[in-house]
N, C-alpha and C positions, 0 to 999 in steps of 0.2 A: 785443155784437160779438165776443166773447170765445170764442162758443158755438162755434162752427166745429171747432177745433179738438177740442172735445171730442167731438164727434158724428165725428169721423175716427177716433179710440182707439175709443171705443165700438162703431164697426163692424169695424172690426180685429179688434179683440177677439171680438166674434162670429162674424167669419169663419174666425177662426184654433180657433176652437171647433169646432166645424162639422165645421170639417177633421177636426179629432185625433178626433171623435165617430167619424165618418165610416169613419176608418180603423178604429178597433175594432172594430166590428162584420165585419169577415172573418176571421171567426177557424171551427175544427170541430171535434169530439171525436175524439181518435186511440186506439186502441190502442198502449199506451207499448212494449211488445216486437215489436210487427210495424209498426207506425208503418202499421198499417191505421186507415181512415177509416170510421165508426161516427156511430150513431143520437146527436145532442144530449143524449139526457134519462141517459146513462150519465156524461157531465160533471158535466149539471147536477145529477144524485146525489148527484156524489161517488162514485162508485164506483171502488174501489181500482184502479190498473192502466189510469185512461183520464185521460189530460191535453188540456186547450185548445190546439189549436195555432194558427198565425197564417200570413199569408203571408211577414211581415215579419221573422221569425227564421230565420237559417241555420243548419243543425247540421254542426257543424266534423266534417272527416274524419281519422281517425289518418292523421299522416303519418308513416314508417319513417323511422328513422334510418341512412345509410348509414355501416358503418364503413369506415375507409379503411387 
């Protein structure tokens, strides 16, 4: 009788997997100095000078300090 509850965690659980799976995979390989978008297999390399990017990361803008 008890089963109920467990069989609710345990799909939870794999929905919430799912999910977070789900989201990783949008990710591309950039160009780290022109933040140009490029061929996969220069990531998957490793080659120096190309990073993963995602949709879910922002890159912060300098902001000036105004003197008064």
């Amino acid at each position: 009788m008890r089963k109920f509850p467990s069989v609710v965690l345990a799909t939870s659980v794999l929905v919430a997997g799912l999910g977070l799976a789900g989201c990783s995979e949008k990710r591309w390989c950039e160009h780290d100095a022109t933040d140009t978008k490029v061929s996969d297999r220069y990531c998957k390399n490793g080659t120096p000078g190309y990073e993963w990017e995602s949709g879910s990361s922002h890159k912060k803008s300098k902001k000036s300090k105004k003197k008064h």
